[in-house]
N, C-alpha and C positions, 0 to 999 in steps of 0.2 A: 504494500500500500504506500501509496506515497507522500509523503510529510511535507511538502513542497515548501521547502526551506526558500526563502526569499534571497534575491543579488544582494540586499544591503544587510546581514546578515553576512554572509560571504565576505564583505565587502570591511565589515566592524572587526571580523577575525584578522584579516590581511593587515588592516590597519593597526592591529592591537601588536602582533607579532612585530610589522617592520616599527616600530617604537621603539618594541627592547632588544635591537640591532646593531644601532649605530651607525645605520650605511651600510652593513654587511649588505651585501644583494645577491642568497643563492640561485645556481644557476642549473642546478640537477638535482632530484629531490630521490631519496632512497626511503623504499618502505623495506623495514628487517620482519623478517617472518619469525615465526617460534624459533626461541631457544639462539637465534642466531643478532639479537642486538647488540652484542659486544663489537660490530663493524662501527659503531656512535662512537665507539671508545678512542676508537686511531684517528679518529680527526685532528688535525692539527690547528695551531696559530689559536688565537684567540675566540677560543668555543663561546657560544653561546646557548645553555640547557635554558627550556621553557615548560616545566608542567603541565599537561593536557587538562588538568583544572583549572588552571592559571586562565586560558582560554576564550574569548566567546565565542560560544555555538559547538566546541568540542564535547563530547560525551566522554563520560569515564571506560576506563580499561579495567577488565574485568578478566584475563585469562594470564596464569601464568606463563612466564618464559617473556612475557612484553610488559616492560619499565612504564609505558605512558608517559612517553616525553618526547619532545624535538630536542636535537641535536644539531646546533650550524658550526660549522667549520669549514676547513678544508683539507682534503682528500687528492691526492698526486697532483698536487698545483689547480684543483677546480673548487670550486664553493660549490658547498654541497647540508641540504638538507636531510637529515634522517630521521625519519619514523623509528623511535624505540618503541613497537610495538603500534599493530594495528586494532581497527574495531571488524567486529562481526557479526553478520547476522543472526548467530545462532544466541548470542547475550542480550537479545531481544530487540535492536538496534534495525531499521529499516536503512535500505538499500541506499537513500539517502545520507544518513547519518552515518555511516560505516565511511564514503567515500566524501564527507564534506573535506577532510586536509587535501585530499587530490584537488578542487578546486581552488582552495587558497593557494597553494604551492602555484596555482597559475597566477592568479591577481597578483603571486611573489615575484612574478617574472620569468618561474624553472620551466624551459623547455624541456627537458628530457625525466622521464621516469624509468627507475629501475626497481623493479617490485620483485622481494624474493619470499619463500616461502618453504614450508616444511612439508610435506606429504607425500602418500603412499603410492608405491610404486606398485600398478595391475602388471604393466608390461614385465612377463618373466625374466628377462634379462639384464633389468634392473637388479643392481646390489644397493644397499645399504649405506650412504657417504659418497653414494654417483648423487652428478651434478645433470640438471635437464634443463635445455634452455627452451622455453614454451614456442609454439612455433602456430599454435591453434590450439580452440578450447572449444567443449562442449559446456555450455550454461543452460542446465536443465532448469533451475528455478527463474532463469530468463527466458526462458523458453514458455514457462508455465504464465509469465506474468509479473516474477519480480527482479523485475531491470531498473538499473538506478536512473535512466532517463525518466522514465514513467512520473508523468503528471508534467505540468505546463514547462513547458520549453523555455529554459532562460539563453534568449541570444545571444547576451554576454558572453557567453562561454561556446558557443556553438549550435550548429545548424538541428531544425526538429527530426532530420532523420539519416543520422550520418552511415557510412560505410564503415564496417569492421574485417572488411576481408583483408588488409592489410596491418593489423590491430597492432601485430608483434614487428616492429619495425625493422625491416630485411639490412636494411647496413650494421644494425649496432647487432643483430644476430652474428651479421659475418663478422664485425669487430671481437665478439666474444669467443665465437669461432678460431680466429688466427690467434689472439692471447692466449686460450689454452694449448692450441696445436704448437705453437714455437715453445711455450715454457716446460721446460726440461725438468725443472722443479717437480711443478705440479705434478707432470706425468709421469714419472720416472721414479723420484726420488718420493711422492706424495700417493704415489699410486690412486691420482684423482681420475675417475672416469667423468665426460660430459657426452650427454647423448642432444635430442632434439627430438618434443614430442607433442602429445598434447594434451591439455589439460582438463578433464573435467571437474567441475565447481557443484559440490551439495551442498546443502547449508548446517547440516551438520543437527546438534554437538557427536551425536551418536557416529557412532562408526557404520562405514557400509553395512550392508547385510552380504551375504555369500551371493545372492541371486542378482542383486542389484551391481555388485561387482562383475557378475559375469553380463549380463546385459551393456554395463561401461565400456566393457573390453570390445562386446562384440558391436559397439558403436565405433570403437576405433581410439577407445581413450587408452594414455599409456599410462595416467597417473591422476591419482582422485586427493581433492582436498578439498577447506571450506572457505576460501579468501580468494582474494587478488581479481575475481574474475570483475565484479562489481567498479573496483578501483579503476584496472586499467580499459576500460569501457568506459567511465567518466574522464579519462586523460585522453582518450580520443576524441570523445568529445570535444575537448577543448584544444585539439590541434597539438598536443604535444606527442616525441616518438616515445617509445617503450621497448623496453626490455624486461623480459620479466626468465624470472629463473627459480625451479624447485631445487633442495636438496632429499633425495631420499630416505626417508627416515623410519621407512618400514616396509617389508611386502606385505602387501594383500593377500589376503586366502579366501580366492576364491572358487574352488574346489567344492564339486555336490558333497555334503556327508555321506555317509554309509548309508544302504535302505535300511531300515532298522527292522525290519520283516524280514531282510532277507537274515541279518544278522543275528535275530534273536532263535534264525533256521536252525542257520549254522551251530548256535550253540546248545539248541535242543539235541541238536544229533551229536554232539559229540567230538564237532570240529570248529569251534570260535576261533572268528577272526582275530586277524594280530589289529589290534589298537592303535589307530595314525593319533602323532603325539601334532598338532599344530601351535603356533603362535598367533597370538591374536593380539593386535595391537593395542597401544593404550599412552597415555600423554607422557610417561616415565620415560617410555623408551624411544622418544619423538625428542624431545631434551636431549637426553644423551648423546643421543648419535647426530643431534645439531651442534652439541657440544664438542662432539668428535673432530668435526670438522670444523669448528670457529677459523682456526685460524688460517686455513686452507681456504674457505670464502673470503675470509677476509684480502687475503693476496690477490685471489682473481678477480675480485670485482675492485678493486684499488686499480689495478693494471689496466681494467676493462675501460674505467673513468679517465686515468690517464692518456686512454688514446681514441676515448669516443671526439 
């Protein structure tokens, strides 16, 4: 549904932020996905932290692994905003309010976003601490109805009915592209894998179900989470490019269970099956293995900034 947040509004936030600046003017805005805000941390030169309370028009942060604050500095010689920690629509927050800083971030002047994010890997050949740079997304709760454009069209920011077929912007993909493929680091010594996929967006809190995972797949998703889709859909709107990138931070299982007729056969007569042991995901081990990697994203996407 849509909350139809007013331009001046938008307008009171931008203005409230570039106050306690100085002049700073960023120019690339970074949303840190779970577990992975410590990229806030390496900012250089004279930082500026802003409490998402502090705010007007921003909503509180309600999920672990995200601080709720902006971060300004700068990042391989560029001025650069960070999202510590995003909103969602699963904390009760509409489509709107989840993606109100993506529009401020423009009124700020930031052409370019890079939105990264934590989730599960459907595509088998995905591991665990692989890096995926989104290349397409399936948005089924956009699909159904809940799209952050939805409700009256503010010009300001862009056209009533824009184009997403180009959403994930094809240079800073191959930018991201050729930084991993030359860095010897990464790959070598960091044993970072980076694939190219695509993303599908539920709103979550709850984890897939086994059926709805396989359904994802057999849509052609390689990786399911509950963010970013909303975001970078209101930065198209408003003419800015994007990059967005998952890290892995669990497989999916989505596997039929056992028929349990047939199983309970088997062990009437005399020969019970052997017991498949599975992992089932859960926010512990979404942390961790964001944490595995902190400081491996942190290098690539520094390098990635430096040569966007």
């Amino acid at each position: 549904m849509a909350s139809n947040i007013s331009y001046e509004t938008y307008a009171q936030s931008a203005d409230y932020i570039t106050a306690q600046l100085g002049g700073f003017a960023p120019e690339i805005g970074i949303i840190c996905g779970s577990g992975l805000g410590s990229l806030a941390e390496t900012l250089e030169g004279d930082t500026a932290v802003i409490p998402y309370d502090a705010i007007p028009g921003f909503v509180r942060n309600t999920t672990a692994g995200h601080r709720g604050q902006l971060v300004f500095g700068t990042l391989s010689g560029r001025r650069v905003m960070c999202m510590q920690g995003r909103f969602h629509c699963y904390e009760g927050y509409t489509t709107q309010q989840v993606t109100f800083p993506v529009r401020v971030m423009h009124l700020l002047g930031i052409k370019t976003l890079i939105a990264t994010n934590a989730a599960g890997g459907i595509n088998p050949s995905y591991e665990i601490g692989d890096v995926v740079l989104i290349a397409d997304h399936l948005s089924l709760p956009g699909i159904a109805g809940s799209n952050a454009l939805i409700g009256p069209n503010l010009s300001e920011f862009g056209l009533r009915f824009p184009s997403i077929s180009d959403l994930y912007t094809p240079r800073l993909r191959r930018v991201a592209a050729k930084v991993y493929l030359t860095n010897t680091h990464l790959r070598q010594e960091r044993k970072l894998r980076v694939h190219e996929g695509i993303y599908a967006w539920c709103y979550g809190p709850c984890y897939e179900s086994r059926a709805e995972l396989r359904m994802l797949k057999a849509l052609g998703a390689d990786l399911v989470g509950m963010s970013t889709i909303p975001e970078v859909v209101v930065a198209k709107h408003c003419g800015m490019d994007v990059l967005a990138m998952t890290l892995v931070t669990n497989k999916c299982v989505s596997s039929r269970e056992p028929d349990t007729i047939q199983a309970m056969a088997a062990e009437l007569a005399g020969t019970p099956q052997k017991a498949i042991v599975e992992v089932f995901p859960n926010h512990e081990e979404v942390l961790l293995a964001a944490a595995a990697r902190t400081k491996d994203m942190q290098e690539y996407i520094a390098k990635i900034v430096k040569d966007l």
